[in-house]
Every structure is written in structure tokens, then in C-alpha cells.
C-alpha positions in Angstrom: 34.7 -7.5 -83.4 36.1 -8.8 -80.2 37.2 -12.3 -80.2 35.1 -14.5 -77.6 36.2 -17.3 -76.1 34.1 -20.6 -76.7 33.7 -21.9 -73.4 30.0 -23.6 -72.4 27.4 -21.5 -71.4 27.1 -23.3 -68.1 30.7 -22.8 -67.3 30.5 -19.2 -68.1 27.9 -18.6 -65.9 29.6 -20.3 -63.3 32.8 -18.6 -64.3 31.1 -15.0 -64.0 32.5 -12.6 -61.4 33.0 -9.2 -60.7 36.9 -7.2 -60.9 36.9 -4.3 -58.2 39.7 -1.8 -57.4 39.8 1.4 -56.4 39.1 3.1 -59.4 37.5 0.0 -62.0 34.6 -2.0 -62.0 34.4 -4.3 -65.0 31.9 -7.2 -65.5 33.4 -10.4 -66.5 31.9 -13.2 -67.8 34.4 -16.7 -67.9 36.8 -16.6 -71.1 34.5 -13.5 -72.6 35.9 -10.2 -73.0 36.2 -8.8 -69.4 35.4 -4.9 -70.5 32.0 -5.3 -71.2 30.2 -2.6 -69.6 28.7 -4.3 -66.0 25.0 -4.1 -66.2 25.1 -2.4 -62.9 27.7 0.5 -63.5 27.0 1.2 -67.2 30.0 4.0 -66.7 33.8 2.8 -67.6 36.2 3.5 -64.7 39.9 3.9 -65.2 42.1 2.7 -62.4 45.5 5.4 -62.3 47.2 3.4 -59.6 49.6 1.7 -61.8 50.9 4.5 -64.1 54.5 3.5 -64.9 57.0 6.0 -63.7 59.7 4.9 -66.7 58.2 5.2 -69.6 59.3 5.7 -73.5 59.4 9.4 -74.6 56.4 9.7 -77.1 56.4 12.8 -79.7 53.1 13.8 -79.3 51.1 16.4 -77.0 48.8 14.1 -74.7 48.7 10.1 -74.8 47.4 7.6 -72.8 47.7 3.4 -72.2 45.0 1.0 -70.2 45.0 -2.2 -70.1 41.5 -2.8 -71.9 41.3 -6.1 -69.8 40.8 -4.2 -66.5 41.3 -0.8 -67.2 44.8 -0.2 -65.6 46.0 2.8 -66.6 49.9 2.1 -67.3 50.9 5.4 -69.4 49.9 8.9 -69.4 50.8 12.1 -71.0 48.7 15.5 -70.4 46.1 12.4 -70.7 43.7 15.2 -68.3 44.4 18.3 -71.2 41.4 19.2 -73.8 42.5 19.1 -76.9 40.8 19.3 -80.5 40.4 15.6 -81.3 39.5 16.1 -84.9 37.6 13.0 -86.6 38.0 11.0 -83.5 34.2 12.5 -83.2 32.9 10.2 -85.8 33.2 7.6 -83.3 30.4 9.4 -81.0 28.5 10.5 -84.4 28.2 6.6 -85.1 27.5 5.7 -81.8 24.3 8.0 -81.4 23.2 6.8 -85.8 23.4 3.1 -83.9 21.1 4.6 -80.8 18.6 6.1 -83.0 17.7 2.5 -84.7 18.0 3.9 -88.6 17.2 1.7 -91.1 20.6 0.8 -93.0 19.0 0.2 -95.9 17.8 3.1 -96.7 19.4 5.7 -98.8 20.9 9.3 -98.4 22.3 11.5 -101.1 25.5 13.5 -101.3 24.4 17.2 -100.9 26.6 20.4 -101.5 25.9 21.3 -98.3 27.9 17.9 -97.6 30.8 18.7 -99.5 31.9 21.5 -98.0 35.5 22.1 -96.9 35.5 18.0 -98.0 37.5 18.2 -101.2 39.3 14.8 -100.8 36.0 12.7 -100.4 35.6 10.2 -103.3 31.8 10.7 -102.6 30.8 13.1 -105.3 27.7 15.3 -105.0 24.2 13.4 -106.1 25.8 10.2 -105.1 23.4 8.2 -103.4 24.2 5.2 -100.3 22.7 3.3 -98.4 23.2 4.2 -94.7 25.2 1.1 -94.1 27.7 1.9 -96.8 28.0 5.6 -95.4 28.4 4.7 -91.8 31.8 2.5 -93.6 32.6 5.7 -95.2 32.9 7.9 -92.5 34.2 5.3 -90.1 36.6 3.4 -92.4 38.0 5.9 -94.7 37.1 9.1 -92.6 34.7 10.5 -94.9 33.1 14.1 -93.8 30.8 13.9 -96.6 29.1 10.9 -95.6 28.9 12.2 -92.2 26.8 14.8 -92.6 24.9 12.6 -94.7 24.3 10.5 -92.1 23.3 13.1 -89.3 20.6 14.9 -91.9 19.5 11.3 -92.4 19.2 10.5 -88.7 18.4 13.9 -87.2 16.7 16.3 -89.6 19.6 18.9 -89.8 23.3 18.8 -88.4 22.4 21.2 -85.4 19.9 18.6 -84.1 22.3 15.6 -84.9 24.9 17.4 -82.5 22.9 18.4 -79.8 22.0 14.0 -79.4 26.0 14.1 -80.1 26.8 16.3 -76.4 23.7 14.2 -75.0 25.2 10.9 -75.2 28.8 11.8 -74.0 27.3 13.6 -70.9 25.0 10.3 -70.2 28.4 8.8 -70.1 30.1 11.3 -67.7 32.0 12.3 -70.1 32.5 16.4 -68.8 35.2 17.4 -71.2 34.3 15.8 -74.2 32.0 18.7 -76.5 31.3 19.0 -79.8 30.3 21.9 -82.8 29.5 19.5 -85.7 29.7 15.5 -86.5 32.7 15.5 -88.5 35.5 16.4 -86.6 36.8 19.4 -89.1 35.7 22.0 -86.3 38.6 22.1 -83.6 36.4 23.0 -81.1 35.3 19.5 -80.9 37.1 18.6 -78.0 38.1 16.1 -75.5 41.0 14.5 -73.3 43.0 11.6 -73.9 41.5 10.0 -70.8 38.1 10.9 -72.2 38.6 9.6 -76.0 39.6 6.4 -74.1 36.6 6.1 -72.9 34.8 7.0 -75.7 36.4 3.8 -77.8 35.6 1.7 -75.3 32.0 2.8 -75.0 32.0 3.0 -78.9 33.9 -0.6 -79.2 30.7 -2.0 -77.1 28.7 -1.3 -80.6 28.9 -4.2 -82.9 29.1 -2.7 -86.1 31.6 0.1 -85.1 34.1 -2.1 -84.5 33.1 -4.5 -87.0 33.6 -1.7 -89.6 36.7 0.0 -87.9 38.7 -3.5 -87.5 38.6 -4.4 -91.1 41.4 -2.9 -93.7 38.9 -2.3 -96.4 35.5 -2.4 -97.6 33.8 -2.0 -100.9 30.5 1.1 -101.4 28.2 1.1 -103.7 27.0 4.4 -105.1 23.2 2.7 -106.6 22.3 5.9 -108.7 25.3 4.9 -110.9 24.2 2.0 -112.1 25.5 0.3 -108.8 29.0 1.6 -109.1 31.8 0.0 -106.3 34.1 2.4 -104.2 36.9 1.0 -102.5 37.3 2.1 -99.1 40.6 1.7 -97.1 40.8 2.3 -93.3 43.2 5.1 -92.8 44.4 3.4 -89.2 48.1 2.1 -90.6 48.0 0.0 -87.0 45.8 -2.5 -89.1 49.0 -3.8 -90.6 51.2 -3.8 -87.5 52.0 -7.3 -85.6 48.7 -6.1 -84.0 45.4 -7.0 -84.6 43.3 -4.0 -84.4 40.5 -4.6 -82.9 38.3 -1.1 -83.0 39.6 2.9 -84.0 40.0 5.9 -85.2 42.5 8.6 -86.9 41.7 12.2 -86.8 43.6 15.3 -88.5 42.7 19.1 -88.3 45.9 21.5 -88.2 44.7 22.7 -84.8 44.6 19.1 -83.7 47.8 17.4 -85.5 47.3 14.1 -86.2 45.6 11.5 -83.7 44.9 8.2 -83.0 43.0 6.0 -80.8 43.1 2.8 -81.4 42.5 -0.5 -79.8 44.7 -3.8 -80.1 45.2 -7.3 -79.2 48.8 -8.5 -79.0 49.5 -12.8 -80.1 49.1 -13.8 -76.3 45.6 -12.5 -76.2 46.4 -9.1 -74.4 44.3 -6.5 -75.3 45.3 -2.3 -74.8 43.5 0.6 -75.7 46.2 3.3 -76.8 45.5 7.2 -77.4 47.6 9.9 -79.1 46.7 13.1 -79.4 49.0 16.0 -81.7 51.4 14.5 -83.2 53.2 16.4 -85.5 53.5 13.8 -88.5 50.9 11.4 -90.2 52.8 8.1 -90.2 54.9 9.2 -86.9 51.6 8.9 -85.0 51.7 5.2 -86.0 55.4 4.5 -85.0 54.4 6.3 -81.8 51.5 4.1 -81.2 53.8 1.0 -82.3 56.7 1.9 -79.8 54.1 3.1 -76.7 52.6 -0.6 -77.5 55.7 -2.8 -77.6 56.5 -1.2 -74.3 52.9 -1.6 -72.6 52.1 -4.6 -73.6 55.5 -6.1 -72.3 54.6 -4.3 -68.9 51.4 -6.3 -69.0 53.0 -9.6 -69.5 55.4 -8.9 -66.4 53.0 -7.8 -64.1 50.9 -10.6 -64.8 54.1 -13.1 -64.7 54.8 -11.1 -61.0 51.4 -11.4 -59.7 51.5 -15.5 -60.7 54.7 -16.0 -59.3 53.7 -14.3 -56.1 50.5 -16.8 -56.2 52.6 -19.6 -56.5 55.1 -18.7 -53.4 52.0 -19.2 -51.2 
């Protein structure tokens, strides 16, 4: 979850005020997190003003940096290109469980159908969860099977769960974001690195998604087997970085290399959303995201040192 600040209400009202640029309109509220969607514009707006023009070189096919604080934009890398974005879908396939008000406690079980092309999934057929635990599944430890668990249980049949899927990205304007099924193992489920910033930060908004996606690990319980535990460990490595992550998501296809999207807070409080898209190498994605970090979140700090020595000079 984000962390809030704990100022009065009174002085946050008073404190509330509205960021504009060319390209960003943010709501913020006092010391509260200043990305929350503005009641008025319920669509995120990047501003690409700032983009850097020295930047690190970056091993990977399409990337992108904002500053989640006021959605600066302050690296890009084919950040406009569609690319297969592989389980970074699951973030869109919890969004619309979350929209559709399921009950959490009730219970779905682990189907054939489920376990197809899902081999590695510690979810064995005629397992049965309750939705809660699934949603940490699919979320926390990528797990396909629960993921189609989880659209039968909210939508009847996968078809009809990713129809609501392309619904809700084009009520957020997102035109290059489509997808084929929930999981992410199709590669026509695409997107841009622009776009997959956007959907973290719509999908950060949810509570529970980035309740789930910030923690390291999380313990399942499969209740037809006499209440049997399953350890699930969130495959983003950024969770033991200097970072604290606070929201996320790894994908991996062959057609998609591996990907990340993540978002971070750094020990002064800064706060960047960071995409990578096809890189060639499971943990390199990580030392990627690590070295495009470092490097942005140090442009953050001197641009806001420059703007606050520029205040104090008049």
C-alpha cells in the first residue's frame, strides 16, 4: 500500500490543490500521495517534457521512467512500440475481479481446463481456494492456474472474462493495450511501455492489488486438503533491492522476454514507476530496473534541489 502521510484532516483539506502542466493533471491532497486519480480527470496523463537526453544504456527492447509524484516522464525507450507484455495482464485481470465486487470468500476449484500449458503451478487440479487466496496466487507468484480460476469464477467462461478485460482498458484510453486471454501466456496480449505505465498506476489505485503485489510472500490455503498451506513468493526480485516496492508485476513469454513493471519508493520518500519490456535474461531485467532507478531517482532529487534553489534566489 502506499504510505500516507498523517497530517490533520483540516490541514489537508486546506493543503489540497491541483498540479497542472502541459501534459499532467494530478489531484493532490496535503502530505497524501499526489497520484491519486483527480476526481475530475479520472484518466492519468504523462507529461514527456522532461525526457532526459543522457541517459544509461538499458539492455532491453522498450522501457520507460515517470516520476509517480507528478507523472514527469524522465526516460524512454521505444516506450510508444506494442509489444507482448506477457503476465503484466494479470494486473488488468485483477483489476476488472476488484470491479465486479466478487465475494473473496468464496471458493473456486482448480480445473484441467486451468492447467493447461501451466506445468509449473503448485496449484494441482481439484485444489480448491478461496478467491482471496487465488487473486495472491496469480498476482504474487504469477500463477496462470489461478487465473483462469478466477475469470470462470467472475465471468462464467474466459471469453466473457476477456471481453470486461479490453472494456476496462479502453474506459481508460488505453488504445494499444489488447488482450486474447487473462493470463498473459498469449503473446498477442499487448501493450506499450507508456501504456503498461499507466496500467500500474491505474491498477496501484486498487487496495488490494498493491497490497498483495508489495509484500515478499504470502501463505494459501488449499481447504479440500484438510486446510493445507502453500507458500507463495512474489517473483518481483525489486522487493529485496534498497527499494521498497510499492505495487508490480513480472511477465515472461519467449515472444515477450522477460518484463517488469514495477513501482518504488526510494529512503527520501521519492516515488517512480519503472517499465521494462524484453529483456533478454530473468535476473538482468532486475539489474536493469536497479541501474535505470539509481539514475532516475538521482535526476529527481536534482531537479527538485534546482527548482528550490531557484525559489530561494527570488
Amino acid at each position: 500500500m502506499i504510505r500516507r502521510a498523517s497530517l490533520p484532516k483540516v490541514l489537508l483539506l486546506l493543503a489540497a490543490f491541483v498540479f497542472f502542466s502541459a501534459n499532467t493533471v494530478y489531484f493532490v491532497e496535503g502530505g497524501d500521495n499526489p497520484a491519486l486519480r483527480a476526481k475530475s480527470d479520472p484518466t492519468y496523463h504523462f507529461d514527456f517534457d522532461h525526457v532526459r537526453e543522457k541517459t544509461p544504456y538499458l539492455n532491453v527492447k522498450a522501457a520507460i521512467a515517470v516520476n509517480y509524484a507528478n507523472g514527469e516522464v524522465i526516460y524512454t525507450k521505444n516506450a510508444e512500440t506494442p509489444r507482448s507484455i506477457a503476465s503484466i495482464s494479470k494486473l488488468v485481470s485483477a483489476m476488472v475481479l476488484i470491479d465486479q465486487n466478487v465475494n473473496w470468500d468464496s471458493t473456486q476449484t482448480i480445473t484441467k481446463e486451468d492447467a493447461y500449458r501451466s506445468s509449473r503451478s503448485r496449484l494441482r487440479v481439484g485444489y480448491e481456494l478461496t478467491l482471496r487466496d487465488l487473486l495472491y496466487a496469480a498476482l504474487m507468484n504469477s500463477d496462470n492456474r489461478a487465473t483462469r480460476a478466477l475469470a470462470r469464477a467472475c465471468s462464467g467462461t474466459i471469453e466473457a472474462f476477456v471481453e470486461e478485460m479490453n472494456r476496462k482498458v479502453k474506459s481508460l484510453g488505453l488504445k494499444e493495450t489488447v488482450f486474447y486471454e487473462p493470463t498473459g501466456l498469449d503473446s498477442r496480449n499487448v501493450s506499450t511501455a507508456h501504456e503498461v505505465a499507466k496500467v500500474l498506476h491505474y491498477a496501484t489505485d486498487y487496495e488490494l492489488i498493491a497490497d498483495i503485489t508489495s509484500q515478499r510472500s504470502q501463505k494459501v490455503t488449499v481447504v479440500n486438503r484438510r486446510n493445507r498451506r502453500l507458500q507463495m513468493a512474489n517473483t518481483n526480485l525489486m522487493i529485496y533491492s534498497p527499494y521498497e516496492v510499492l505495487s508490480g508485476k513480472t511477465g515472461y513469454i519467449r515472444a515477450a522476454d522477460y518484463c517488469l513493471a514495477t513501482l518504488i519508493e526510494d529512503r527520501h520518500g521519492d516515488q517512480l514507476t519503472v517499465v521494462l519490456l524484453g529483456c533478454p535474461g530473468n535476473r538482468l531485467r532486475f539489474r536493469e530496473t536497479r541501474k535505470l532507478s539509481n539514475w532516475a531517482f538521482n535526476e529527481i532529487r536534482e531537479a527538485r534541489e534546482a527548482r528550490a534553489e531557484e525559489l530561494a534566489a527570488k
